[in-house]
Chimera marker file (.cmm) of the C-alpha trace (Angstrom):
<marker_set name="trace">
<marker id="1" x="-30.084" y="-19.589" z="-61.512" r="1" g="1" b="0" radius="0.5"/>
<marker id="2" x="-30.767" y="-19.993" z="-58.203" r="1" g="1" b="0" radius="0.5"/>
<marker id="3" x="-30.004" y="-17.399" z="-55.483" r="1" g="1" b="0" radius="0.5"/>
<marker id="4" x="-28.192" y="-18.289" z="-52.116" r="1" g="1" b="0" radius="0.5"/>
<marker id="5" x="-29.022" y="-17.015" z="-48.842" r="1" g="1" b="0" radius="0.5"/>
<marker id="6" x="-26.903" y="-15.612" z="-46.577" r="1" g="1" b="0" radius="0.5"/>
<marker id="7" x="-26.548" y="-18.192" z="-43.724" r="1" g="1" b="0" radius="0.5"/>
<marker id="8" x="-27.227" y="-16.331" z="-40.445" r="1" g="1" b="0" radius="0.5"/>
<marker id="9" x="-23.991" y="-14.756" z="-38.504" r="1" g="1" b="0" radius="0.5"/>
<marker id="10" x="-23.071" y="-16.582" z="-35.323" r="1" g="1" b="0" radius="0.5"/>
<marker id="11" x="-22.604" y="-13.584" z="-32.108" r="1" g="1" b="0" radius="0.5"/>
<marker id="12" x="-19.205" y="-15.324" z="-32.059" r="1" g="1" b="0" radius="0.5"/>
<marker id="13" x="-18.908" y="-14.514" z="-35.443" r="1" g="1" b="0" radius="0.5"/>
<marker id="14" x="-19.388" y="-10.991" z="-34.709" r="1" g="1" b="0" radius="0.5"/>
<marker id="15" x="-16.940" y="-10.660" z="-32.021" r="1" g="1" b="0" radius="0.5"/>
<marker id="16" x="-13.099" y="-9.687" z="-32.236" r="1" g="1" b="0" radius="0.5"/>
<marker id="17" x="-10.478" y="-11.698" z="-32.586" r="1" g="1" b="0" radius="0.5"/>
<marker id="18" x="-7.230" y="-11.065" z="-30.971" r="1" g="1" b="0" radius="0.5"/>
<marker id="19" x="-4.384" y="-12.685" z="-31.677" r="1" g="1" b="0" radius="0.5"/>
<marker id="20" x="-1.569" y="-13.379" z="-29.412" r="1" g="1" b="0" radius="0.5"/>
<marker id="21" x="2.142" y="-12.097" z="-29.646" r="1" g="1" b="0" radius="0.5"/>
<marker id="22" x="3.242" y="-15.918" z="-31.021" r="1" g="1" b="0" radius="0.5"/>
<marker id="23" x="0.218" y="-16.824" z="-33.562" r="1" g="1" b="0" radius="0.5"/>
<marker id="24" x="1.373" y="-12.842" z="-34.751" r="1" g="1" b="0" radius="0.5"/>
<marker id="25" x="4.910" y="-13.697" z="-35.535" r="1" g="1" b="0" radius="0.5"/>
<marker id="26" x="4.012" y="-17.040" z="-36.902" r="1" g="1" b="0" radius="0.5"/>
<marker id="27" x="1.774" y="-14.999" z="-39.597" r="1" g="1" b="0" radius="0.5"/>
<marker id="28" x="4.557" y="-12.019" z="-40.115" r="1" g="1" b="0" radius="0.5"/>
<marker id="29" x="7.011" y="-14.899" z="-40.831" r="1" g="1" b="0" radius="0.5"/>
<marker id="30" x="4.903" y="-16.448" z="-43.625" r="1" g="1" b="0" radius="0.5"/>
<marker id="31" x="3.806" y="-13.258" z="-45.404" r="1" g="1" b="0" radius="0.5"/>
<marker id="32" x="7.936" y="-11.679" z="-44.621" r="1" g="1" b="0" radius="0.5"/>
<marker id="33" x="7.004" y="-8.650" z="-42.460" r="1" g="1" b="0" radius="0.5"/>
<marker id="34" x="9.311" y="-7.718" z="-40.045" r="1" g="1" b="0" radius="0.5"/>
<marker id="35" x="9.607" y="-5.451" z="-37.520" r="1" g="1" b="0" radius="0.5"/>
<marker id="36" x="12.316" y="-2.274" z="-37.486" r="1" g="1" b="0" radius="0.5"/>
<marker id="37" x="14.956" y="-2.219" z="-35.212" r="1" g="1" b="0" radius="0.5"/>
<marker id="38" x="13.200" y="0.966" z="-33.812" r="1" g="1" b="0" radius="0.5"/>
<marker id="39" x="9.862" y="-1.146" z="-33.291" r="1" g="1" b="0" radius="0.5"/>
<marker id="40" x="11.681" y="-4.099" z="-31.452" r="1" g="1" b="0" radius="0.5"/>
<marker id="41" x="13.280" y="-1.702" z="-29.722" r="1" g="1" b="0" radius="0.5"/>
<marker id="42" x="9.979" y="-0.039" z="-28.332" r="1" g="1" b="0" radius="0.5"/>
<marker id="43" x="8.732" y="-3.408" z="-27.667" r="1" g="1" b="0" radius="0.5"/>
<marker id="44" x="11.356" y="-4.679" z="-25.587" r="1" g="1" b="0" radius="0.5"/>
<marker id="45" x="10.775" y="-1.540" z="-23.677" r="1" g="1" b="0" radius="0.5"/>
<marker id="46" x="6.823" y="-1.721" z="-23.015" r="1" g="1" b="0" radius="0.5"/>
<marker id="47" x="7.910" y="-5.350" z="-21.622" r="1" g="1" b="0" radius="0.5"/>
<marker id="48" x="10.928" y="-4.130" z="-19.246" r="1" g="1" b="0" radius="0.5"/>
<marker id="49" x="8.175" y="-1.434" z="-17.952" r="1" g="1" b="0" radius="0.5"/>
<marker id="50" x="5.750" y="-4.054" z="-17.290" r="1" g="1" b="0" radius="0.5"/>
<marker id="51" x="3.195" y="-1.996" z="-19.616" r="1" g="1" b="0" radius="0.5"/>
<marker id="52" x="-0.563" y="-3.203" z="-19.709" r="1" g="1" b="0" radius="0.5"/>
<marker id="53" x="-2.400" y="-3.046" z="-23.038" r="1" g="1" b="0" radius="0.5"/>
<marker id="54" x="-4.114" y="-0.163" z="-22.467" r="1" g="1" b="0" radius="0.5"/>
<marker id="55" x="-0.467" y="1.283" z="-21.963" r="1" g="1" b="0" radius="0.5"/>
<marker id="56" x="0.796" y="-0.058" z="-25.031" r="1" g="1" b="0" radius="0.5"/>
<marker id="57" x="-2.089" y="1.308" z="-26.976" r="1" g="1" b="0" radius="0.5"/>
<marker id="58" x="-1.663" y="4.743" z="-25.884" r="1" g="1" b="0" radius="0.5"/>
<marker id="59" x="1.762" y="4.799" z="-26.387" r="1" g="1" b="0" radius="0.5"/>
<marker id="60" x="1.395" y="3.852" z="-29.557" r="1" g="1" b="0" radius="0.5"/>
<marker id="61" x="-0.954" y="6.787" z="-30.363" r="1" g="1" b="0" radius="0.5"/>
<marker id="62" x="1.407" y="9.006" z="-28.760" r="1" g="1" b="0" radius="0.5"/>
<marker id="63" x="4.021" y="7.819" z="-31.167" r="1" g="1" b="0" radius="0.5"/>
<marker id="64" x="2.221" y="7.765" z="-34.223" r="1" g="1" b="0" radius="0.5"/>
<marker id="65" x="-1.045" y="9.697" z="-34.404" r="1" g="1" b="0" radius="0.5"/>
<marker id="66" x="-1.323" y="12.473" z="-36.492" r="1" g="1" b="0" radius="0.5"/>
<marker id="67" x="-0.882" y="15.981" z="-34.708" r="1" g="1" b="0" radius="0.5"/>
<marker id="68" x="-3.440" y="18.575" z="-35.175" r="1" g="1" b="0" radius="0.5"/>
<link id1="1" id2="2" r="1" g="1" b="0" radius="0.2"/>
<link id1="2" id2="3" r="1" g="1" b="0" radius="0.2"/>
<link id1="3" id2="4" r="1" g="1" b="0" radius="0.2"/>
<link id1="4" id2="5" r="1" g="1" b="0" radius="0.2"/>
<link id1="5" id2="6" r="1" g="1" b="0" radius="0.2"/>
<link id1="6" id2="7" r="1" g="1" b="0" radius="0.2"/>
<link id1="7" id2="8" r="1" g="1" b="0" radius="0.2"/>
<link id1="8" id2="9" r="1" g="1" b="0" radius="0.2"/>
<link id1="9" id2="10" r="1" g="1" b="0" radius="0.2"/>
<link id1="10" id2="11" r="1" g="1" b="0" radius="0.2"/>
<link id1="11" id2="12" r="1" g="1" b="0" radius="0.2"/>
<link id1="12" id2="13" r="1" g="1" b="0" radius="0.2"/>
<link id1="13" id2="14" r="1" g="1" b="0" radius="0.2"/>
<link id1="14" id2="15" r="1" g="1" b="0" radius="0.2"/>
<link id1="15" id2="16" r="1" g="1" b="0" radius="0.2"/>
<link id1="16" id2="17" r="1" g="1" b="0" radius="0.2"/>
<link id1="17" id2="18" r="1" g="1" b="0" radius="0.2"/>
<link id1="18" id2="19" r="1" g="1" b="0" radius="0.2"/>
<link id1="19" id2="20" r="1" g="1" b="0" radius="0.2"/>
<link id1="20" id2="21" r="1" g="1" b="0" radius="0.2"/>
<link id1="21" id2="22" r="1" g="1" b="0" radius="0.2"/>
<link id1="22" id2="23" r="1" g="1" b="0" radius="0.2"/>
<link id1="23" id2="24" r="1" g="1" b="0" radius="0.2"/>
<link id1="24" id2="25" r="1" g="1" b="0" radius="0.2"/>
<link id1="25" id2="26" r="1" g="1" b="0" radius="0.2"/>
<link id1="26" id2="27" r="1" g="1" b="0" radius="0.2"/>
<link id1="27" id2="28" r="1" g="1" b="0" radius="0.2"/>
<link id1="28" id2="29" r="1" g="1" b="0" radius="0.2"/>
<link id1="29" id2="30" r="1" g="1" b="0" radius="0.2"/>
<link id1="30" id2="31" r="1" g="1" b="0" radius="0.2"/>
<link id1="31" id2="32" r="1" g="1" b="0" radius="0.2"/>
<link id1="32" id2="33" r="1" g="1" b="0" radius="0.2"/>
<link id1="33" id2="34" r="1" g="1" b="0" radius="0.2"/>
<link id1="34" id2="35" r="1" g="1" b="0" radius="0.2"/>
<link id1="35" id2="36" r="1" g="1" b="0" radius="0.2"/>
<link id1="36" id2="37" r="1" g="1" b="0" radius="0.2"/>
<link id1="37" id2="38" r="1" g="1" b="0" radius="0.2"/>
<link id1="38" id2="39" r="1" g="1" b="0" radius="0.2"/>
<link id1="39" id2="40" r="1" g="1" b="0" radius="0.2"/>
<link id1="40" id2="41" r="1" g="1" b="0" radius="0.2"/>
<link id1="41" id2="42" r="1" g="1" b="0" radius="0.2"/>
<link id1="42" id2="43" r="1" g="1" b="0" radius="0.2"/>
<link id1="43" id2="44" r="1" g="1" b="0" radius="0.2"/>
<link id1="44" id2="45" r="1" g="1" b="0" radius="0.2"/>
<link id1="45" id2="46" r="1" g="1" b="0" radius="0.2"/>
<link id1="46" id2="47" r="1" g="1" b="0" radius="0.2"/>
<link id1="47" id2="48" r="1" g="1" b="0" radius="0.2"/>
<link id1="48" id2="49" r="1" g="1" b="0" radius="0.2"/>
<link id1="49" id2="50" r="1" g="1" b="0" radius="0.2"/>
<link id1="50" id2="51" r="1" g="1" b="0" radius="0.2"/>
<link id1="51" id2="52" r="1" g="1" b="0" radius="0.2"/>
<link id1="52" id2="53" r="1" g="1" b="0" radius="0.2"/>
<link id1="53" id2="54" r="1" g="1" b="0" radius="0.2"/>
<link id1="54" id2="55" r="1" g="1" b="0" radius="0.2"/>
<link id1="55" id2="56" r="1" g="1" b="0" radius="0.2"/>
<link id1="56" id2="57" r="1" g="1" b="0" radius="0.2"/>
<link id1="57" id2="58" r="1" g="1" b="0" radius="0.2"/>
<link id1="58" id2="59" r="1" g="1" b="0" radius="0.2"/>
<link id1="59" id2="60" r="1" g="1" b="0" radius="0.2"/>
<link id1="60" id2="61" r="1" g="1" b="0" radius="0.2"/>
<link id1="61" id2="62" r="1" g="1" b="0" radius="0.2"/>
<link id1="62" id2="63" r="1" g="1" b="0" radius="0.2"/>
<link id1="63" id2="64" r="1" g="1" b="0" radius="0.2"/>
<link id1="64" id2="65" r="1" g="1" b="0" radius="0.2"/>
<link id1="65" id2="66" r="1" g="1" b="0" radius="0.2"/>
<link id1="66" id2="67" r="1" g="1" b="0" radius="0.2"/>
<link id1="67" id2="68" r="1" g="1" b="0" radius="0.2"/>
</marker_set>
C-alpha cells in the first residue's frame, strides 16, 4: 500500500477565517441554531452603541467568563 504525503499548507491556509454577520446566519439557519431573545437583545444593543469588535469581544467576556 502506498503511503500519501501530506501536500504542503498554503500561509493562506494557515490564516483565520472570519466570517461575516450574513454568511453566519446563513450557516445557523441550515444547521437550526438560533439565537435567545437575551442574545438578540445584546446584539441589537452593541449596534445602537456603535460598538467596535474589540468592544464586542470584551463585552462578551464580561458577560460570560468564568469568575475567579
Amino acid at each position: 500500500m502506498k503511503r500519501s504525503v501530506p501536500k504542503p499548507r498554503s500561509p493562506a491556509a494557515d490564516k483565520a477565517i472570519v466570517l461575516g454577520r450574513l454568511a453566519f446566519a446563513s450557516i445557523c439557519a441550515v444547521e437550526g441554531i438560533t439565537l435567545s431573545l437575551g442574545s438578540e437583545r445584546m446584539f441589537a444593543e452593541f449596534d445602537r452603541q456603535g460598538l467596535s469588535p474589540e468592544q464586542r469581544r470584551k463585552a462578551l467576556l464580561e458577560k460570560h467568563a468564568k469568575k475567579a
